[in-house]
C-alpha angles and dihedrals in degrees: 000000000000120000138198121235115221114209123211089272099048107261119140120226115190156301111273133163128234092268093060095038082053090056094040087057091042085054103046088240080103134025131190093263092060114119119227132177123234108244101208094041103025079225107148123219145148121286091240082054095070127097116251094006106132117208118192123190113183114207114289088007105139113224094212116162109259100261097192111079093161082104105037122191109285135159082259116036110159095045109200150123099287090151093066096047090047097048087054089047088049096048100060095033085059092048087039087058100038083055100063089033075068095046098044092045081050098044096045102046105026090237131169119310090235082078090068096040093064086043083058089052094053102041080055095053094041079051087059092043090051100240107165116250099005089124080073094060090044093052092049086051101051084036091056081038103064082037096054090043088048090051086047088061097043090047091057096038086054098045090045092058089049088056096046092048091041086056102047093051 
């Protein structure tokens, strides 16, 4: 069932459903005193009155009525530019990922030291989007690249004596 909040002044802001009501208390914009208005029945109550509506008062907490109404409950009630923030999150929580994937495909098969080096690219690139901890992932990388790097020379050091000694024998 969807009900109407009635502000102080009489306007009506809805409907919402129990859930909604539940994160407009949660959030101070309602409190259990508020009056709605039943959408299907036009039958006012208070807001602690309505099935399946949670309120929450934490010790010491007040349960004043919301006195600003200059930003009533709404659907949306911090309007702002959450898809940028979220496309710059993404994007380095996709390069942050494809870092360790690097590092795990590296570190488990001993593979070519080119696979941490692009670890090392795209920990880089998650570090200028601001993703959190991807200097960690950065570090690993730089730290299986010199390794790998290491194993490579020691591959070849130890496949040129065999040749020399092959040779000599």
């Amino acid at each position: 069932m969807k009900y109407y909040v009635i502000s102080p002044d009489g306007t009506k802001y809805g409907p919402a459903d129990a859930d909604v009501l539940t994160q407009w208390i949660s959030e101070g914009r309602i409190n259990a005193s508020t009056m709605v208005q039943s959408e299907a029945s036009g039958e006012s109550l208070a807001v602690s009155a309505v099935p399946g509506v949670f309120i929450t008062v934490r010790p010491g907490e007040e349960t004043a009525s919301p006195t600003n109404w200059s930003q009533p409950p709404s659907h949306n009630p911090y309007p702002r530019n959450v898809q940028t923030n979220q496309m710059v999150q993404q994007q380095g929580s996709n390069e942050f990922i494809l870092s360790w994937v690097f590092f795990g495909i590296t570190f488990v098969t001993a593979c070519c030291p080119i696979l941490p080096g692009l670890g090392v690219y795209f920990a880089s690139r998650a570090v200028q989007a601001g993703y959190p901890n991807a200097n960690v992932a950065k570090i690993m990388n730089i730290v299986l690249l010199c390794l790998s790097g290491l194993g490579y020379l020691a591959y070849a050091a130890f496949i040129i004596f065999a040749i020399t000694v092959g040779s000599s024998v």
